[in-house]
C-alpha positions as CSV (number, residue, x, y, z in Angstrom):
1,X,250.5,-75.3,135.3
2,X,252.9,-74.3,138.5
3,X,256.0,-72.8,137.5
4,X,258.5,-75.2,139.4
5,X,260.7,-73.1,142.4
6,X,263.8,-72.0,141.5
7,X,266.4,-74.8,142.8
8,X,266.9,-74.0,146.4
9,X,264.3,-71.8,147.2
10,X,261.1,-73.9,148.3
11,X,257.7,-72.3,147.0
12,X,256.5,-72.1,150.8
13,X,258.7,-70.4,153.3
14,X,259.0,-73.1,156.1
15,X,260.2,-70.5,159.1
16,X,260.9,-73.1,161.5
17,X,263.5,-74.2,159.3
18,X,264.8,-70.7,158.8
19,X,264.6,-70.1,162.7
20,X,266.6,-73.0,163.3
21,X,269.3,-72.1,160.6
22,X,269.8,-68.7,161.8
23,X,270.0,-69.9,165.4
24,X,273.2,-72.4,164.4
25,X,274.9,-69.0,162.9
26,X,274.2,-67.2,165.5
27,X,275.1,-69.5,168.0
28,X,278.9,-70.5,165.6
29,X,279.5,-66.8,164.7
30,X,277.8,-64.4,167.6
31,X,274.6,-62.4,167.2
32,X,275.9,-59.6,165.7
33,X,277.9,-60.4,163.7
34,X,275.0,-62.3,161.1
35,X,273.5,-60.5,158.7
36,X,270.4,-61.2,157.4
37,X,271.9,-61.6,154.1
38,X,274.1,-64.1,155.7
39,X,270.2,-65.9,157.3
40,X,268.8,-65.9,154.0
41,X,271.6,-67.2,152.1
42,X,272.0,-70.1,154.5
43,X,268.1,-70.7,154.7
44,X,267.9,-70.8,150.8
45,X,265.7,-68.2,151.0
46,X,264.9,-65.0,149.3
47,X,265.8,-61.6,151.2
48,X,262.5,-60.5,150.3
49,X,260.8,-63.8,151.6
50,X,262.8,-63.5,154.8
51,X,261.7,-60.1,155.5
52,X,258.0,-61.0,155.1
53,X,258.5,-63.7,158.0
54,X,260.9,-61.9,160.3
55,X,261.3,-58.2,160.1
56,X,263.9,-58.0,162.4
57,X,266.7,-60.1,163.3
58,X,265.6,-60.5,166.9
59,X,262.6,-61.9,165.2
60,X,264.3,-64.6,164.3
61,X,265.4,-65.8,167.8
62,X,262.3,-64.7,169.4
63,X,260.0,-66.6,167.3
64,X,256.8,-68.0,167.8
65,X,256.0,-65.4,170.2
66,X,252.9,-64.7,168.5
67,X,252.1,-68.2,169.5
68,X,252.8,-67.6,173.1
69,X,251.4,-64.6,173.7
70,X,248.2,-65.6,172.0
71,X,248.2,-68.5,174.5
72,X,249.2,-66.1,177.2
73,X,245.9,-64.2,176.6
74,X,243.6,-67.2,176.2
75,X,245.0,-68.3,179.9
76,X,244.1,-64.9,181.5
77,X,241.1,-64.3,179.5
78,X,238.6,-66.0,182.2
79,X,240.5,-63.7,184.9
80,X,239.2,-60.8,182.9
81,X,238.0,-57.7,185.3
82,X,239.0,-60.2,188.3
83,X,242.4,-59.4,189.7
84,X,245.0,-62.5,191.1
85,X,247.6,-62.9,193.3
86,X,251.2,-63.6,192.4
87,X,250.5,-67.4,193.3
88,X,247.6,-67.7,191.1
89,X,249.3,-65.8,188.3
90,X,251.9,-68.6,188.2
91,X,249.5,-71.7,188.9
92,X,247.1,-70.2,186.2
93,X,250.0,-68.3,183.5
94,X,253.0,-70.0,183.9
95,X,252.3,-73.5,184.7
96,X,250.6,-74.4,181.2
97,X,253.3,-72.4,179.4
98,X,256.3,-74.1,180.8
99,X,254.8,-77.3,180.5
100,X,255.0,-77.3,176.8
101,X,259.0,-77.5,177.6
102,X,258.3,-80.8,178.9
103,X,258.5,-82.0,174.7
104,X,262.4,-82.9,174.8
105,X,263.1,-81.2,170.9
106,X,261.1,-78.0,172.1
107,X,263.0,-77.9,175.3
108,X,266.3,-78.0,173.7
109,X,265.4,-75.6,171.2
110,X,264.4,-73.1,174.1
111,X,267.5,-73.6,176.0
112,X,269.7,-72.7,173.0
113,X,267.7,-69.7,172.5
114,X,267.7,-68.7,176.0
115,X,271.7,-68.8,176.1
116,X,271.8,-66.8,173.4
117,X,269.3,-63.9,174.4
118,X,271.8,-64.2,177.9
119,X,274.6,-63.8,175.2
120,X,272.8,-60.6,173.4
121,X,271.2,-58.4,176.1
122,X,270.0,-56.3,172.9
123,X,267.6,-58.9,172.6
124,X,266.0,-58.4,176.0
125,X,264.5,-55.2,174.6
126,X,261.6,-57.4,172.2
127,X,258.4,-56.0,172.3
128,X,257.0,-59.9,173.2
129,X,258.6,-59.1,177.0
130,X,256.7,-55.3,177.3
131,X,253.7,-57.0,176.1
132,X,254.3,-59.9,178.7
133,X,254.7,-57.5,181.4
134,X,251.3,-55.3,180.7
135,X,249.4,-58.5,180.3
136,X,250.6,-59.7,184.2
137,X,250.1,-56.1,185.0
138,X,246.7,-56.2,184.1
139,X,245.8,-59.2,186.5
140,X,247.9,-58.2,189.6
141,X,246.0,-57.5,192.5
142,X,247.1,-54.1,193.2
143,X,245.3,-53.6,196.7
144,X,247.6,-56.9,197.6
145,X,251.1,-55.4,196.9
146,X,252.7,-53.0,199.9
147,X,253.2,-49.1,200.2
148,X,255.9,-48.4,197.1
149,X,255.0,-51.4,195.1
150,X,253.1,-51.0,191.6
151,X,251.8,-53.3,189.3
152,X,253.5,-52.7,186.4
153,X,256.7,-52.7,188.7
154,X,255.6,-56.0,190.6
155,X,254.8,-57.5,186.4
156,X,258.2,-56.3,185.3
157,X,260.2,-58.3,188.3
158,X,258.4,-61.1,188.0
159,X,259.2,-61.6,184.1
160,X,262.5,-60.8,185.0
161,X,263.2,-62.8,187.7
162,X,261.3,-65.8,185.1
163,X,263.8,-65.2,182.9
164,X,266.6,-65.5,185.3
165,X,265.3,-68.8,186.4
166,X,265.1,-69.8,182.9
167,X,268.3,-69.1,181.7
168,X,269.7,-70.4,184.6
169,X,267.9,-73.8,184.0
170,X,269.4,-73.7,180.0
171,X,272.7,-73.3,181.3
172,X,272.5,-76.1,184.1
173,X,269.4,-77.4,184.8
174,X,270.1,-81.1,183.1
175,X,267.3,-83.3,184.4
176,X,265.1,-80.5,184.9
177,X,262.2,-79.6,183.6
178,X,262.1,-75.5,183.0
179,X,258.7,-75.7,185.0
180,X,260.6,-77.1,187.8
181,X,263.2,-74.9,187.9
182,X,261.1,-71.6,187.7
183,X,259.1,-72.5,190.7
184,X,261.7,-73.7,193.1
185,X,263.0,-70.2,192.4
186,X,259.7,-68.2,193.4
187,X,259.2,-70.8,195.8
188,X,263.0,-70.0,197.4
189,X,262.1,-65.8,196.7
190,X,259.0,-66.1,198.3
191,X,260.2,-68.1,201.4
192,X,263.0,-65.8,201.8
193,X,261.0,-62.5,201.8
194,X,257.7,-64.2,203.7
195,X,258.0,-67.1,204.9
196,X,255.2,-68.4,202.8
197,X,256.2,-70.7,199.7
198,X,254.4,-69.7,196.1
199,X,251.0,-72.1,195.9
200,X,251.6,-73.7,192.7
201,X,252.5,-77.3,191.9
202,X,255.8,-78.4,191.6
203,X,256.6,-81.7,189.3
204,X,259.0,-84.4,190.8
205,X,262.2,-84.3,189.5
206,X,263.0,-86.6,186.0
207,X,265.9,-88.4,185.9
208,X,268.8,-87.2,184.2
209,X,269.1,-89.1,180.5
């Protein structure tokens, strides 16, 4: 027979749950200033059990990563030894991503996130954004980029400008979508510097709720 759990502490770790637990102390007492004692005792989890789930406190705000970046790979996988331009990258990367923020409880839960990695620049050094930025490094078309320009470097400003975009769409983009919001920014870059707009669909706007 199963020994029952002891009271409080569910046999299965649901990390979800724990995610969104330490995001409301985070958000009420400031990044640093949690503990993952603090996560654990909140989560009615074991210390133990939350370090087999999230190693690191970042972890815990950047999670589901694995997720992403798995999906991230699947999307570029038929580019493989082909290299695209910065339009395509978007259209082909991007696009599907964002569109998963179209689910309202998923979006929400990104935008709180995103304010607080704005909040906690320590958190802009996860391992998920290098990785992010090798991946679109290996698909840039590096014949296509001018005298001085690098892929890597090219990769590197194009997550950070997606970021920008992003965080600027948690903090203000109400009746938005995030998908929306990143392209009318490469879309406004990209007319500025070239006078060409980036070839990727944009959604019409939703109304505001």
């Amino acid at each position: 027979m199963q020994r029952p759990s002891k009271l409080g502490r569910p046999t299965e770790a649901d990390t979800q749950h724990i995610a969104k637990v330490a995001l409301r102390l985070f958000e009420r007492r400031g990044f640093d200033a949690v503990t993952m004692e603090d996560v654990a005792q909140a989560a009615a989890v074991s210390r133990r059990t939350l370090f087999r789930h999230f190693p690191s406190k970042a972890d815990l705000v950047w999670t589901g990563t694995d997720e992403l970046l798995g999906m991230l790979r699947s999307l570029a996988a038929p580019h493989e030894g082909h290299k695209l331009a910065l339009g395509a990258i978007v259209s082909e990367l991007f696009v599907p991503v964002l569109a998963l923020l179209d689910d309202p409880d998923t979006a929400d839960f990104a935008r709180r996130r995103l304010m607080l990695i704005a909040r906690a620049p320590t958190l802009l050094s996860h391992p998920m954004l290098q990785e992010v930025d090798a991946l679109l490094a290996s698909l840039i078309a590096a014949d296509s980029l001018p005298a001085g320009a690098s892929a890597p470097l090219v990769a590197r400003t194009l997550v950070a400008a997606a970021f920008a975009a992003l965080k600027w769409w948690a903090e203000h983009g109400e009746g938005r979508s995030a998908l929306q919001t990143l392209l009318g920014a490469l879309q406004g870059l990209a007319l500025a510097m070239t006078g060409t707009a980036v070839d990727a669909p944009v959604p019409a706007a939703r109304p505001s709720r």
